[in-house]
N, C-alpha and C positions, 0 to 999 in steps of 0.2 A: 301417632297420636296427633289430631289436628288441633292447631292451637285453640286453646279457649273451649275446647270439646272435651269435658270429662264427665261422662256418666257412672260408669264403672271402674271401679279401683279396687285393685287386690291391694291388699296389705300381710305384709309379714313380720314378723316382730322378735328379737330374742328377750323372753319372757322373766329369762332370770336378772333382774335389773330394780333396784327398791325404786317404788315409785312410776313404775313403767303404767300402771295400770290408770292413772290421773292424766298421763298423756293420750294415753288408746282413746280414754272415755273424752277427751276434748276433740281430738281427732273425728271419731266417727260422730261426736254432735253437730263439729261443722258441716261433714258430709251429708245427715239429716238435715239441715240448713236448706243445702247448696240443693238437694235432690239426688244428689249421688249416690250407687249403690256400694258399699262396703262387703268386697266378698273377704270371705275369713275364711281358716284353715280349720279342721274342727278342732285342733290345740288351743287356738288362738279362741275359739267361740265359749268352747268350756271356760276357758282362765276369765273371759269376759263374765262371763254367766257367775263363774263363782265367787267370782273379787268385786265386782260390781255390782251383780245381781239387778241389771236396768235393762229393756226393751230398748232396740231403737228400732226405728221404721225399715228402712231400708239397707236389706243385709241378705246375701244369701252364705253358704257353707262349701266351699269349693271341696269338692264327693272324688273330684280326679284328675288329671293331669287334660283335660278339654279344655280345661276355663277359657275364658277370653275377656279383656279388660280394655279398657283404654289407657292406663296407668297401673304402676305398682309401685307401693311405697315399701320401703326397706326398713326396718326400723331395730338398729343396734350399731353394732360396728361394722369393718369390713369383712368378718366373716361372716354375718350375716346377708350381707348384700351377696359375698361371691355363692350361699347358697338360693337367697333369692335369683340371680342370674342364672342357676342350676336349674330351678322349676319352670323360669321360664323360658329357657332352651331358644327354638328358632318363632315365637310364638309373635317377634316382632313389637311386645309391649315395652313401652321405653320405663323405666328405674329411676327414681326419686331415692336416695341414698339420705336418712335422717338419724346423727349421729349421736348414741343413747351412751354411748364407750369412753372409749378415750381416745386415741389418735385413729382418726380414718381419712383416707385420701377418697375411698368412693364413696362411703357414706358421711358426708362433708358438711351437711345443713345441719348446724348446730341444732338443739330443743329449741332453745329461745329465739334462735331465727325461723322457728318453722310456721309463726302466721303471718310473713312479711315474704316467706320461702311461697306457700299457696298461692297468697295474696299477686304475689308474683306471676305464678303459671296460672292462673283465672286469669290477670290483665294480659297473658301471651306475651311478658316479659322473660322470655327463656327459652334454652336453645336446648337441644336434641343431639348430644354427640354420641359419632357411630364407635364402639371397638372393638377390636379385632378378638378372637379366641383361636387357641391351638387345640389340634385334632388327634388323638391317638389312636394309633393301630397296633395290634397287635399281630406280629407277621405269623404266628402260629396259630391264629384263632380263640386266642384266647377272650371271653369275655367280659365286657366290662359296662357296669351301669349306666354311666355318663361320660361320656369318655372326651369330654371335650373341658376346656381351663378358660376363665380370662383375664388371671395372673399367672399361673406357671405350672408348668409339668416338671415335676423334680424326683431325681433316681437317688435311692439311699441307701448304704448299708443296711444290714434287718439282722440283730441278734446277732451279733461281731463286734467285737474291739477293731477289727484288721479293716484296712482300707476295702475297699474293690474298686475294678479295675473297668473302666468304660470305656470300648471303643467308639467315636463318633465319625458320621460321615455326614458331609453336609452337600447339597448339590452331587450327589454321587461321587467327591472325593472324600479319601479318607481327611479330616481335621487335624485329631488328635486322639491318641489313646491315652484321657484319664486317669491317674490314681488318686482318689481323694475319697472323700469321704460321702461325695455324693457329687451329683448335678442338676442345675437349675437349668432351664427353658423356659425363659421368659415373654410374655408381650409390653410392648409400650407401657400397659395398665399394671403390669406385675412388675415394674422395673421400679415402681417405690416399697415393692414388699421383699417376701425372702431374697430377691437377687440386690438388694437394696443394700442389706444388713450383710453381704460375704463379700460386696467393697466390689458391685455391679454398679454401671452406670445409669442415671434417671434419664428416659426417653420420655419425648412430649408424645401424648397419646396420638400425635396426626401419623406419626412414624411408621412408614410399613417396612417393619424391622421386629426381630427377636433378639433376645440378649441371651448367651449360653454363658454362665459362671459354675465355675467347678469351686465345692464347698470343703473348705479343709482340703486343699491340694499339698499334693508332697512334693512337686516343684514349684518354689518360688517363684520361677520365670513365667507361668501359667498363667493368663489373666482371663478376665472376661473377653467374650469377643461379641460384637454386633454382627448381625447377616442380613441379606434379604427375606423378608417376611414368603415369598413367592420361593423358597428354597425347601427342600423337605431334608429332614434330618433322621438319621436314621442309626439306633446305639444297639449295642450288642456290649452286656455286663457279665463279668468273671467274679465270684465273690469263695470267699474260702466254704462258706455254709450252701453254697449251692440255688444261693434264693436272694430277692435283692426286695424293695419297697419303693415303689411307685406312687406318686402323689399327686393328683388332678384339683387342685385347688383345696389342700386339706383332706381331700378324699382318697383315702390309701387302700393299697394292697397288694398282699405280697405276691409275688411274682415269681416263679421257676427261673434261675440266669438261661437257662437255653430259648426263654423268650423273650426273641430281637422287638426293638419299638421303632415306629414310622411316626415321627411327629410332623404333622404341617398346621400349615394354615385354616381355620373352620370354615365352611361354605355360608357362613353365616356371621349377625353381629349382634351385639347387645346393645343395645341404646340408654342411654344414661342422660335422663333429665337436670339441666345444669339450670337454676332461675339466677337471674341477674346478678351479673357479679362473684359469679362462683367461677368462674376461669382454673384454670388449669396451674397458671403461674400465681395468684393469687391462694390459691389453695397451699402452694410448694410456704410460700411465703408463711402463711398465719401454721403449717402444722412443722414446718421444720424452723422454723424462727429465724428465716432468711431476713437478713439486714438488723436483728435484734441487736442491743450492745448489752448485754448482763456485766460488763465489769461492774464494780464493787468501787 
């Protein structure tokens, strides 16, 4: 996206949200403003048409997975951006992350910062950071819609109380063969989500590194461990039911255990539109309450 050039802007939106629709409708005014075109989903055009019932000038209806934009604005939490980051795949359009939820590390620009967040990227006050995504393979051929993450690939029991049991090899040695309850493969970007909360370490997004934490381990001596991002990883799961649960960024499915996985690095990156002052360590600060005092 060249700075201070925006004609076209996809927008995506998680719909279920009181009051979402007051946002949309200021949104695409200012775009009508600016000359911008507003492509919408036809989810997103109907909820327009029916909650608002207004024309705006410049708008088309994204029909297919071709579109092309100069921007994409995200508009929810972080699962909605990691599905925004899902549509736009290797399409190279950078992600404005505008946070409608409650705690988001990628969708970070408050509501009430978001005409000071604009105001921003129109003066080219803001920076374009690249991050990384993990690739899945499946060694049997199996399947799979989108098969790429840009928080984490995670393996899960499926319809068991009983552990299962994960072989990993990373670089072509064996690691560790896993008993727990699952495993996380994470990127720098995912290391403040699920590998976050099972007591995984937070990596600065520049990191060309993956974080592997095993969820609910049955040895205590098991931690997470950091690798090279350029290392490929490759698990082989034993479960009592025969079938295990694979998760690509929230997007699951269950899997036969005789099918081995090849996780690396994506040939590609998502770009994440950051306006002034939205930093990385400035984010950790205002969502985790870094240096806060709450005593009483």
């Amino acid at each position: 996206m060249p700075k201070g050039k925006l004609n076209r802007i996809a927008i995506f939106v998680y719909l279920h949200r009181e009051g979402i629709e007051f946002l949309i409708e200021d949104l695409i005014r200012f775009f009508d403003e600016k000359g911008i075109t507003a492509l919408l989903d036809p989810y997103l055009y109907d909820f327009i048409m029916g909650k608002l019932n207004k024309c705006f000038r410049n708008y088309e209806i994204i029909k297919d997975k071709s579109f092309s934009a100069d921007a994409a604005f995200s508009i929810g939490g972080d699962g909605t951006f990691l599905s925004t980051a899902a549509r736009i795949g290797n399409k190279n359009i950078p992600i404005l992350g505008i946070n409608s939820g409650r705690l988001g590390f990628l969708a970070d620009v408050a509501m009430e910062d978001l005409t000071k967040a604009l105001s921003s990227i129109i003066n080219e006050n803001h920076e374009i950071e690249e991050r990384s995504l993990l690739s899945l393979e499946t060694l049997d051929g199996t399947q799979l819609e989108t098969p790429f993450a840009l928080n984490d690939i995670t393996i899960l029991k499926q319809d068991t109380s009983s552990m299962i049991i994960i072989e990993a090899k990373a670089d072509g040695e064996l690691l560790n063969t896993y008993q727990a309850d699952g495993l996380i493969i994470a990127t720098p970007t995912g290391s403040t989500a699920y590998s976050m909360s099972v007591g995984g370490p937070i990596v600065v997004p520049q990191a060309q590194s993956f974080v592997i934490s095993p969820v609910a381990s049955h040895s205590l001596n098991v931690r997470p461990l950091i690798v090279p991002d350029c290392w490929e990883i490759e698990l082989k799961i034993q479960s009592r039911n025969n079938s295990y649960l694979v998760s690509l960024d929230g997007r699951s499915k269950v899997l036969n255990q005789n099918t081995r996985l090849k996780i690396k690095k994506a040939d590609y990156t998502i770009k994440i539109i950051k306006p002034q002052n939205h930093t990385f360590f400035n984010t950790l600060r205002n969502k985790l309450m870094w240096g806060a005092d709450k005593r009483i």
